[in-house]
Structures are given as C-alpha cells and as structure tokens.
TIMI-2910 file (N, C-alpha, C, CB; in pm, 1 decimal, decimal comma, always signed):
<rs>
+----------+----------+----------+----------+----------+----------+----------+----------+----------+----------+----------+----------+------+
!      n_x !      n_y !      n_z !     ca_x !     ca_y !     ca_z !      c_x !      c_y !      c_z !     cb_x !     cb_y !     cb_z ! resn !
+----------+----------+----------+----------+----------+----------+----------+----------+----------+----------+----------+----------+------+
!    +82,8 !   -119,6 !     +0,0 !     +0,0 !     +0,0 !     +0,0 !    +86,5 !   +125,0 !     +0,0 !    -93,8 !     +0,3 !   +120,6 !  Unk !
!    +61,6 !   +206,0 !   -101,3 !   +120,6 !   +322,0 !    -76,6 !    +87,1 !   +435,7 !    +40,7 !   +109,2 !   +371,6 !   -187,7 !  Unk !
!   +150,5 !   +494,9 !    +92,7 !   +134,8 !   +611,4 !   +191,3 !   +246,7 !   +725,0 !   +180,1 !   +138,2 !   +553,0 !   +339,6 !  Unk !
!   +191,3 !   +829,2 !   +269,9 !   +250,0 !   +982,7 !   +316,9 !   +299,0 !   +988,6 !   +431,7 !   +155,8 !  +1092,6 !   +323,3 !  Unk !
!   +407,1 !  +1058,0 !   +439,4 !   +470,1 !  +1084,9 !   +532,1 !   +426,9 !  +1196,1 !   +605,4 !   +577,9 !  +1090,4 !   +497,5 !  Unk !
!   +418,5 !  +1171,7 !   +733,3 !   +369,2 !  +1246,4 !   +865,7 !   +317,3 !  +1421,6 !   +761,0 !   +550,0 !  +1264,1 !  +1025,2 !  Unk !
!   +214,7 !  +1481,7 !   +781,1 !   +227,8 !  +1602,2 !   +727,7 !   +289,0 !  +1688,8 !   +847,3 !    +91,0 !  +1652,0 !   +669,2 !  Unk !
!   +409,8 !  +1772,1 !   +779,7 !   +471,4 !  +1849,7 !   +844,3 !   +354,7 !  +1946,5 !   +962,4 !   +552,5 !  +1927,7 !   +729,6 !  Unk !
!   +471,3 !  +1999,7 !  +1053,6 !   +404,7 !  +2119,6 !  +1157,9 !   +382,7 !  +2201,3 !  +1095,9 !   +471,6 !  +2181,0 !  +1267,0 !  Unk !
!   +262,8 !  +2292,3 !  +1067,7 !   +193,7 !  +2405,0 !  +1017,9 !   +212,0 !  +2523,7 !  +1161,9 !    +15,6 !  +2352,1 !   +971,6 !  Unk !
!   +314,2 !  +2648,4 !  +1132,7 !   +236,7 !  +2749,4 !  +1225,0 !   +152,6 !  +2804,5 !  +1221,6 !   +269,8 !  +2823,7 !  +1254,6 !  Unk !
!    +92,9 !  +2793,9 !  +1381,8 !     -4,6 !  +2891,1 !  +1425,5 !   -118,1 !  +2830,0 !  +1353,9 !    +26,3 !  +3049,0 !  +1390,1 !  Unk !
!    -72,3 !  +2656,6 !  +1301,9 !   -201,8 !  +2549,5 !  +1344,5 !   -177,9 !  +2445,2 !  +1395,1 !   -282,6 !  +2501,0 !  +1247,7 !  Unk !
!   -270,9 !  +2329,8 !  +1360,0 !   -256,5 !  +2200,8 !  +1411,1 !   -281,7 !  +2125,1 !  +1307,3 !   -335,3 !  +2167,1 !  +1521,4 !  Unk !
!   -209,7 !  +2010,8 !  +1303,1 !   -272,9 !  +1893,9 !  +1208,1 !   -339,7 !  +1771,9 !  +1264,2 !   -166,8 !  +1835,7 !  +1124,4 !  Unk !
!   -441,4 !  +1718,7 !  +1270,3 !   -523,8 !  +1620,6 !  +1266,2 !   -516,4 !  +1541,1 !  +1195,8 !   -613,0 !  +1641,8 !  +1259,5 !  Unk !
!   -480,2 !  +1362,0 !  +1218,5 !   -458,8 !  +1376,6 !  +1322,5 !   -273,6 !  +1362,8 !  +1315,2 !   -554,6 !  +1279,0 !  +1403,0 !  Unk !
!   -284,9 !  +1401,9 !  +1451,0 !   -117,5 !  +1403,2 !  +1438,9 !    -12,8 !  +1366,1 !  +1438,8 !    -76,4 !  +1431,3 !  +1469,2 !  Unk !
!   +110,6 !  +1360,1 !  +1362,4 !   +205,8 !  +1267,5 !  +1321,5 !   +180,7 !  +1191,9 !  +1433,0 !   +351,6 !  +1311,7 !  +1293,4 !  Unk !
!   +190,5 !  +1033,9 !  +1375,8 !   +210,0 !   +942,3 !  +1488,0 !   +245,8 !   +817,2 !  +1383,4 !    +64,1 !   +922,5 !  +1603,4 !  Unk !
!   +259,6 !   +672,1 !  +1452,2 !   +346,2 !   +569,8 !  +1434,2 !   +265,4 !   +524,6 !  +1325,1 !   +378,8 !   +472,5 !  +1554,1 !  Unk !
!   +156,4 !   +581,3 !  +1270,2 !    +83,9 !   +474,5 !  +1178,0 !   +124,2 !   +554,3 !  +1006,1 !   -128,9 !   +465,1 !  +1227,2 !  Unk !
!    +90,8 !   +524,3 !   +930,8 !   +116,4 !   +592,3 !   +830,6 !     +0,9 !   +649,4 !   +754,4 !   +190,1 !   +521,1 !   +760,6 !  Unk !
!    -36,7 !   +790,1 !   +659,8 !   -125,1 !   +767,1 !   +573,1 !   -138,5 !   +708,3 !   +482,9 !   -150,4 !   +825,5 !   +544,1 !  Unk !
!   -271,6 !   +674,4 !   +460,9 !   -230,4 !   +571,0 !   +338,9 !   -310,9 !   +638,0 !   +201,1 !   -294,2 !   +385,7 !   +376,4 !  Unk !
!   -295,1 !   +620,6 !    +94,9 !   -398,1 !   +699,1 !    -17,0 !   -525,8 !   +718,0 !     +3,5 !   -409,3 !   +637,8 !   -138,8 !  Unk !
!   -560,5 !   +838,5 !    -45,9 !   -719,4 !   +869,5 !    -12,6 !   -742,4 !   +904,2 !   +122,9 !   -815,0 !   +747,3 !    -38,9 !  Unk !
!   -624,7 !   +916,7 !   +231,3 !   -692,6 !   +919,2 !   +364,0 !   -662,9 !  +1085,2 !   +384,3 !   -619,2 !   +799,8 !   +494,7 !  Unk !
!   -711,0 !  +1150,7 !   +499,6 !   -682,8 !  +1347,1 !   +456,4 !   -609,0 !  +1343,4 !   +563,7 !   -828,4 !  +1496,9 !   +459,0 !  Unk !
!   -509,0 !  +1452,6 !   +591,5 !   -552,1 !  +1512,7 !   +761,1 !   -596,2 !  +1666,0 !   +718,2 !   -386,2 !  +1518,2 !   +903,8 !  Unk !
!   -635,1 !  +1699,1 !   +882,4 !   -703,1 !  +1811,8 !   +842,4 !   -604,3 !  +1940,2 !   +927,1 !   -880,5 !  +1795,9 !   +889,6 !  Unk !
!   -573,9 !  +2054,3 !   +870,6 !   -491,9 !  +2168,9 !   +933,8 !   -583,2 !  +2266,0 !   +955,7 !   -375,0 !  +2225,6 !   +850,4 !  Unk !
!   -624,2 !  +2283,7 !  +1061,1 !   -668,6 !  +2409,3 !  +1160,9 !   -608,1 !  +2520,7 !  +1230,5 !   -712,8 !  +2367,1 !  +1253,2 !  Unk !
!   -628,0 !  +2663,1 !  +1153,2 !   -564,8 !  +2726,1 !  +1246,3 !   -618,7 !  +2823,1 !  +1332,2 !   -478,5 !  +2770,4 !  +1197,3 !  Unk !
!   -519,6 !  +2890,3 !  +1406,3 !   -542,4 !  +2942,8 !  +1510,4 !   -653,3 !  +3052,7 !  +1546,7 !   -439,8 !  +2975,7 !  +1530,5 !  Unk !
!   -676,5 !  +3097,2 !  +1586,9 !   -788,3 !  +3219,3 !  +1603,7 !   -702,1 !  +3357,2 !  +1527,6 !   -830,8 !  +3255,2 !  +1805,7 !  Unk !
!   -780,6 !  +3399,9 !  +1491,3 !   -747,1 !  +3536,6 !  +1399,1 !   -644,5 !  +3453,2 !  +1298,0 !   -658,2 !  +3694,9 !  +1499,5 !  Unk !
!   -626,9 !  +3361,8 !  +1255,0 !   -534,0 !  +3301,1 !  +1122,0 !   -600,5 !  +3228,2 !  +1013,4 !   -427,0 !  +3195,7 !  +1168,1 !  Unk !
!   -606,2 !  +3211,3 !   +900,1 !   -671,3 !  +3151,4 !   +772,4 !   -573,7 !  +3077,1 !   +697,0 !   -732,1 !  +3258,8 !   +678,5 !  Unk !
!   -624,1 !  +2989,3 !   +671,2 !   -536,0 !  +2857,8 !   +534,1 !   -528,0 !  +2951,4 !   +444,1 !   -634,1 !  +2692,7 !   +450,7 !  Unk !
!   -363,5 !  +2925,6 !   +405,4 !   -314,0 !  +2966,5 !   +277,6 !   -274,6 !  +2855,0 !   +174,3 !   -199,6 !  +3049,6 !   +302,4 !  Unk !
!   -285,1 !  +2899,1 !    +54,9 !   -204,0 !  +2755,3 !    -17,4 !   -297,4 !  +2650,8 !    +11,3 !    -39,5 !  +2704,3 !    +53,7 !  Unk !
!   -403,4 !  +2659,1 !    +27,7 !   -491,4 !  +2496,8 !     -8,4 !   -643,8 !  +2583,6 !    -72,9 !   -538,3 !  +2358,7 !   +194,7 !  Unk !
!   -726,4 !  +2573,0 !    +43,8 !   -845,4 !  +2635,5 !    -14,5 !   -852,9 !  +2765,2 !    +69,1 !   -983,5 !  +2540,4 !     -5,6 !  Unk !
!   -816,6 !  +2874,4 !    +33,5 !   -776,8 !  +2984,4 !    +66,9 !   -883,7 !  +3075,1 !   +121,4 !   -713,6 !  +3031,4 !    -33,2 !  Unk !
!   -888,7 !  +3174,2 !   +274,8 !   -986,2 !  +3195,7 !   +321,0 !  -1067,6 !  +3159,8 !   +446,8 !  -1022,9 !  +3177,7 !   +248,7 !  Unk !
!  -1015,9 !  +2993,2 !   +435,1 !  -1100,4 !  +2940,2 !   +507,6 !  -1015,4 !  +2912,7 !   +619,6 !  -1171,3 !  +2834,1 !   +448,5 !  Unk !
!  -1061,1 !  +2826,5 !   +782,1 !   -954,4 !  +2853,9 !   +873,5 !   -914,8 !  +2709,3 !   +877,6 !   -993,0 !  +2929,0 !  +1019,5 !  Unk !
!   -977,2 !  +2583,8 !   +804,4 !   -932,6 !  +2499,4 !   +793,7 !   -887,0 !  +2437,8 !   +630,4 !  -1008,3 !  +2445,2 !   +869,4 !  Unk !
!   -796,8 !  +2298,0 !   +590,4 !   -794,2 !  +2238,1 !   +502,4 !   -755,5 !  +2105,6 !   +511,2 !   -742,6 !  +2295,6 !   +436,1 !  Unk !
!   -817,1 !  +2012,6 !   +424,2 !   -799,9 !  +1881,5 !   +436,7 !   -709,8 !  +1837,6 !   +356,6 !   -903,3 !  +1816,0 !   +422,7 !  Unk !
!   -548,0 !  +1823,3 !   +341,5 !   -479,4 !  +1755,6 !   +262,5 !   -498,8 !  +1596,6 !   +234,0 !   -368,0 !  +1782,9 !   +304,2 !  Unk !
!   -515,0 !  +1581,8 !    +71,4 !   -530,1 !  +1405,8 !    +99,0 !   -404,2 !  +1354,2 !    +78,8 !   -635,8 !  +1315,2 !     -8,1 !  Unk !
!   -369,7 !  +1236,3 !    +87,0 !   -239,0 !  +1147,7 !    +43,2 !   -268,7 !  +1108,3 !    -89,4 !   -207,1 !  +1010,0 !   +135,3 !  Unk !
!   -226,4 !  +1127,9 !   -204,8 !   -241,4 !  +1086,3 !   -339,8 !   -142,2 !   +987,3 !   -377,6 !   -234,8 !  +1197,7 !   -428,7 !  Unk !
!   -205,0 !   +904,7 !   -471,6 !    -78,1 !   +807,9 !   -534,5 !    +30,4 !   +870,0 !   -537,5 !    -89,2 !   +756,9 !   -675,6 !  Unk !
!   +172,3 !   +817,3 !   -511,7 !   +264,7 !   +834,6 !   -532,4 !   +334,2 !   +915,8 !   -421,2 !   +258,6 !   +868,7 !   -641,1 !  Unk !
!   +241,4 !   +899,1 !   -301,5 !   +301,0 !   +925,4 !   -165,4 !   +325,8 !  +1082,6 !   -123,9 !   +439,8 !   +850,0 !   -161,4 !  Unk !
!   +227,7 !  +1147,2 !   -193,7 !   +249,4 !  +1333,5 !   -225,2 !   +123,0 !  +1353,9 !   -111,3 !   +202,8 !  +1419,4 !   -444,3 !  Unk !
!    +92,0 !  +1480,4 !    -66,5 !    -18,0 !  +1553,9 !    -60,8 !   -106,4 !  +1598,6 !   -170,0 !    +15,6 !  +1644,4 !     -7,9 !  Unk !
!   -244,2 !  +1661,1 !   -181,0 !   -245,9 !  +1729,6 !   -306,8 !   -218,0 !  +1897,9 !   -245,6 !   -409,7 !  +1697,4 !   -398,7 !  Unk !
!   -207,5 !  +1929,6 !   -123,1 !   -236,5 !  +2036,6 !    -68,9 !    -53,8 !  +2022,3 !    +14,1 !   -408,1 !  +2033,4 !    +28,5 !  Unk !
!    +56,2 !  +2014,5 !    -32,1 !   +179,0 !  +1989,0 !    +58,6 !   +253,5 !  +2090,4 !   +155,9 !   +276,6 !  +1949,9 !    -26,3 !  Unk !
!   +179,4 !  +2221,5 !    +92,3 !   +256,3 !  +2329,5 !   +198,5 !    +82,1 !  +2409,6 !   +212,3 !   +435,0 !  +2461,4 !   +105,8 !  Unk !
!    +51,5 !  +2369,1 !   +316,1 !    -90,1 !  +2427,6 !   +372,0 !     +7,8 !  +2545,4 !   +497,8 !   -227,9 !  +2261,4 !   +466,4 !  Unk !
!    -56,2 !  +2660,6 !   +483,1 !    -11,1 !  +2715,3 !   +620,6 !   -130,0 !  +2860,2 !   +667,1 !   +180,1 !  +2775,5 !   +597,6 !  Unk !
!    -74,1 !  +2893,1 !   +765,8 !   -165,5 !  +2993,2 !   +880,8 !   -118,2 !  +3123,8 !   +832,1 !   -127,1 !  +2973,6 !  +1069,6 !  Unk !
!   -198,1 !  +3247,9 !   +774,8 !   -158,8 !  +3392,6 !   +784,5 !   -259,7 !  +3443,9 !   +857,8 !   -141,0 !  +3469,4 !   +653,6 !  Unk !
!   -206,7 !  +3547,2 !   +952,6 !   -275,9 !  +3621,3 !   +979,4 !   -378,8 !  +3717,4 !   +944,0 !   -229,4 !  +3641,9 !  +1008,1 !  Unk !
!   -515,8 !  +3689,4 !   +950,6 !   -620,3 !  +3800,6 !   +870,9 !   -591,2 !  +3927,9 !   +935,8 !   -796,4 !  +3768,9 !   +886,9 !  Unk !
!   -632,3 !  +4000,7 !   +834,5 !   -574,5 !  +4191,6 !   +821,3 !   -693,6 !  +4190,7 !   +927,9 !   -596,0 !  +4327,4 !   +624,0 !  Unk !
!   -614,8 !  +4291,7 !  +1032,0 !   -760,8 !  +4283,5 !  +1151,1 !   -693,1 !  +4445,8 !  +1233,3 !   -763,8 !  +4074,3 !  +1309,1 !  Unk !
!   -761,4 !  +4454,7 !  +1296,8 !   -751,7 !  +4633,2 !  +1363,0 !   -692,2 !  +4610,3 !  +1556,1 !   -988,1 !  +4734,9 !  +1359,5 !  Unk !
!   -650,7 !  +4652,7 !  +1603,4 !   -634,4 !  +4664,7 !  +1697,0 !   -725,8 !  +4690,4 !  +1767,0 !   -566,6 !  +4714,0 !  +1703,4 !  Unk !
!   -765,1 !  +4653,7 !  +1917,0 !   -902,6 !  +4715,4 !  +1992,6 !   -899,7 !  +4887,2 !  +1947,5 !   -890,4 !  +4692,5 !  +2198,7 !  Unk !
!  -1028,1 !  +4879,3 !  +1969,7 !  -1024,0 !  +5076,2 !  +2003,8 !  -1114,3 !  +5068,9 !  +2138,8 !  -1129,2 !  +5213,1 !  +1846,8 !  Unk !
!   -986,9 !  +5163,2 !  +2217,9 !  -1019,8 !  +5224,2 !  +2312,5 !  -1145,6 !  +5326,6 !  +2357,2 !   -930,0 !  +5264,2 !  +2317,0 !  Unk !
!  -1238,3 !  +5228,7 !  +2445,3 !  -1376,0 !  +5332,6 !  +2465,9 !  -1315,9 !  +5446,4 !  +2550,0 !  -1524,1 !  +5255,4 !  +2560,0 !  Unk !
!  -1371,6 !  +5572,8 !  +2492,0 !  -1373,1 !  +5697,8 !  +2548,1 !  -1440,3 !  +5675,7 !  +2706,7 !  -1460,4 !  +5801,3 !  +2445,2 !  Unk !
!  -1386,4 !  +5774,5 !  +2781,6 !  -1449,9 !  +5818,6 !  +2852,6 !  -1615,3 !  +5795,8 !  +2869,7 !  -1410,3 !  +5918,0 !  +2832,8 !  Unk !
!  -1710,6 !  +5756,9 !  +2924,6 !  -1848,6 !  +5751,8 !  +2935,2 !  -1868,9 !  +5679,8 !  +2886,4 !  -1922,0 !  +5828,3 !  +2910,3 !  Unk !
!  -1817,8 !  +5593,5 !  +2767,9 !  -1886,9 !  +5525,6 !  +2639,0 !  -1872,5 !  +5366,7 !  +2645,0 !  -1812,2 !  +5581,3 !  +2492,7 !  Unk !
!  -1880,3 !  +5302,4 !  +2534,3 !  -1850,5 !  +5182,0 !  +2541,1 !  -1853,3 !  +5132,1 !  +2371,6 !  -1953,0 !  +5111,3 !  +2647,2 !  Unk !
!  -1712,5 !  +5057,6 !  +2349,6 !  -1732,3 !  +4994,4 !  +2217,7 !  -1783,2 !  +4847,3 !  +2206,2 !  -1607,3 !  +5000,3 !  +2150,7 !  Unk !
!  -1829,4 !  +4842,8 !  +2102,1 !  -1874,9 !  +4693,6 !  +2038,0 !  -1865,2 !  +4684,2 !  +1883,8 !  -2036,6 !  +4658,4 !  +2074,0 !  Unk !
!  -1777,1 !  +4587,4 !  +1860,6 !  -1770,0 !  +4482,5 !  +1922,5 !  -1636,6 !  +4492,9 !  +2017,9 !  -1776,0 !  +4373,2 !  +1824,0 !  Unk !
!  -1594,1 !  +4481,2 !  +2123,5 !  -1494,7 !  +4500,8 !  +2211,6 !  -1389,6 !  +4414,3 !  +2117,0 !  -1528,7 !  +4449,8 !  +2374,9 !  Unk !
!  -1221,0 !  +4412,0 !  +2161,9 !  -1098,3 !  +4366,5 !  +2132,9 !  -1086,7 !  +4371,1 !  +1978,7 !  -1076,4 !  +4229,9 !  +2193,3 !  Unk !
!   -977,6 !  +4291,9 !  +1947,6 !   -965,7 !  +4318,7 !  +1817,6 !  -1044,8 !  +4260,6 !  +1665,6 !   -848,4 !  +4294,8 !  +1817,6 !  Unk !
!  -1054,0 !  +4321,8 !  +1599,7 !  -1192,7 !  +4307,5 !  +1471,0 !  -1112,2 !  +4283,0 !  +1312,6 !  -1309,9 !  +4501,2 !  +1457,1 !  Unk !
!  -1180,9 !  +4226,8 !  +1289,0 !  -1131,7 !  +4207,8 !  +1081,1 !  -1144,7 !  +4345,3 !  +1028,5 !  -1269,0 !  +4091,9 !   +953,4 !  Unk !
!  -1085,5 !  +4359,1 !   +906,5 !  -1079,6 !  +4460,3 !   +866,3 !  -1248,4 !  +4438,3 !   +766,7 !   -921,0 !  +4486,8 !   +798,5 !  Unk !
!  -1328,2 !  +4574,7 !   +781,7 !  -1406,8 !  +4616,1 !   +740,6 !  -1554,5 !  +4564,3 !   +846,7 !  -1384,9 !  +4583,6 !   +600,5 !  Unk !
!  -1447,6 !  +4543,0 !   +960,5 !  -1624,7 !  +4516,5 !  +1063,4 !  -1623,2 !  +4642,6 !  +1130,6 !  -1640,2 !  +4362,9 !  +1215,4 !  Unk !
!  -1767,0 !  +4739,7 !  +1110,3 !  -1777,1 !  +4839,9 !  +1218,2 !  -1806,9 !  +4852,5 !  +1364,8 !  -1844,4 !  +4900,0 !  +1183,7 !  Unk !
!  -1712,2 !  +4921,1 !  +1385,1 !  -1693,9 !  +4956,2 !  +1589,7 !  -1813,2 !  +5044,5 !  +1604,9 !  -1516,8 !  +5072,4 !  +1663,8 !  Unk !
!  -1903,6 !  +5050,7 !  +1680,1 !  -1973,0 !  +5156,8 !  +1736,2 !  -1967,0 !  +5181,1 !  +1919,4 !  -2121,0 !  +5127,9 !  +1682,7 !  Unk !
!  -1957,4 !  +5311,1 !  +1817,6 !  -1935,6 !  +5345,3 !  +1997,0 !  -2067,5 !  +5413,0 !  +2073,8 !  -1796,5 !  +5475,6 !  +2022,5 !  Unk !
!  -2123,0 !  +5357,6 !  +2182,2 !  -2218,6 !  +5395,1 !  +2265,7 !  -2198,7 !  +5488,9 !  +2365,5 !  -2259,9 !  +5300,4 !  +2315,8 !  Unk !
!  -2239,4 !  +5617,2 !  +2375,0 !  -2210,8 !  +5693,8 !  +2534,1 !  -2344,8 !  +5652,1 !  +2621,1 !  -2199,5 !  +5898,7 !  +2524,4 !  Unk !
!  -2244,3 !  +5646,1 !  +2744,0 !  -2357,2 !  +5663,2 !  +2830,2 !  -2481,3 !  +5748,2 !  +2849,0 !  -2313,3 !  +5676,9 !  +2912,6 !  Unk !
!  -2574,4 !  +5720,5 !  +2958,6 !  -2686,0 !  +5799,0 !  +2960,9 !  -2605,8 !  +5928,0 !  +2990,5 !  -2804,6 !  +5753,5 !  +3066,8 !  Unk !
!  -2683,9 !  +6002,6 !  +2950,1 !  -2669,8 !  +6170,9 !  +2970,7 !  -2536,7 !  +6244,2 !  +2922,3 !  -2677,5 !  +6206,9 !  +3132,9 !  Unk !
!  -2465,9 !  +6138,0 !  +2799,2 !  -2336,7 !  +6182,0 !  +2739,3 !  -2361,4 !  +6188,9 !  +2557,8 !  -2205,9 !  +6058,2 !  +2791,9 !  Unk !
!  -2306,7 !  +6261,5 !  +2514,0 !  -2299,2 !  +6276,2 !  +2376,5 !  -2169,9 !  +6267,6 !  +2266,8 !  -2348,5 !  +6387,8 !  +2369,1 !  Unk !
!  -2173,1 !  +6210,4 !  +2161,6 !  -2053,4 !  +6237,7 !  +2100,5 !  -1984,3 !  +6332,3 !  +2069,5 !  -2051,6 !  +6204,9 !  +2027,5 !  Unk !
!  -1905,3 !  +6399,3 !  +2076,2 !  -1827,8 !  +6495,1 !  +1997,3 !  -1738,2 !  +6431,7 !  +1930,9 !  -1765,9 !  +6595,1 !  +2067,1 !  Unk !
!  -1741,5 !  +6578,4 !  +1855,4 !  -1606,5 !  +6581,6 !  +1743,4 !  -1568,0 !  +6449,5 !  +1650,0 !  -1462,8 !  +6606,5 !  +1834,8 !  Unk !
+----------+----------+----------+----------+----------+----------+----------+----------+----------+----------+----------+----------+------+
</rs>
C-alpha cells in the first residue's frame, strides 16, 4: 500500500490527526486548523481549515498548507463615558460603534 509521510508542523495550526506511528495511506486526509485570527493559505484559501489528501505516489495534493494572519484592527479604546462593540480586536471592514452613556454625547 502506498502512503504519506507524517504532514509536516503548520504554524499557528494544528494537524489532525497528528504525526504518529501509523502511516497515511492513499485517499486518507488530515485536516490543518488554524489558530484564532489566522486563515489557510495555499490549499483552499480563506477558510480557517484544510484537508490535505495522500495521493498516489506518496504526495499531498495540498503539501505546503499554512496559517496567515487576517488583516484585523487593533481594539479601540472606549472613550471616557462610552462603550465599544464589538470590544478587542476586529477584521478589517467590521464596524466599531461606539455607545455613550446615559446623559453623554458624542463629539467631534
């Protein structure tokens, strides 16, 4: 039976399941998950996971799967009186609104 060799460590994911004593064998996947705020590159792009299979001839079809960081904003700091949502840090193009408290208004 043909098989794949252990799929390498992915940063800032995990592979499923993980190198261990058995081998893959054709047709079988593992799957690379990554981390919070990170997305698969190089397989199916976007998404935060991908399933590499073992193909004839002992390859991946997906062999360098890895984790980038999505373009994302730093918290913004609620003013004085107020309060943001969505709190901590956000993807790029999600809107922050900021709430003042009772009897406060926005400026500027």
């Amino acid at each position: 039976l043909e098989t794949c060799p252990p799929y390498p460590p992915v940063a800032h994911g995990t592979v499923t399941p993980p190198p261990g004593p058995g081998p893959i064998r054709v047709g079988q996947s593992v799957t690379i998950t990554c981390e919070p705020w990170y997305d698969v590159i190089t397989c199916e792009e976007g998404k935060p996971t991908c399933t590499p299979t073992c193909t004839p001839g002992g390859a991946y079809d997906y062999p360098h799967a890895a984790c980038a960081l999505q373009p994302s904003c730093p918290p913004l700091a609620a003013p004085s009186h107020a309060s943001v949502t969505p709190a901590g840090r956000v993807a790029v193009g999600v809107v922050v609104t900021v709430t003042c408290d009772d009897g406060y208004e926005i400026e500027g």
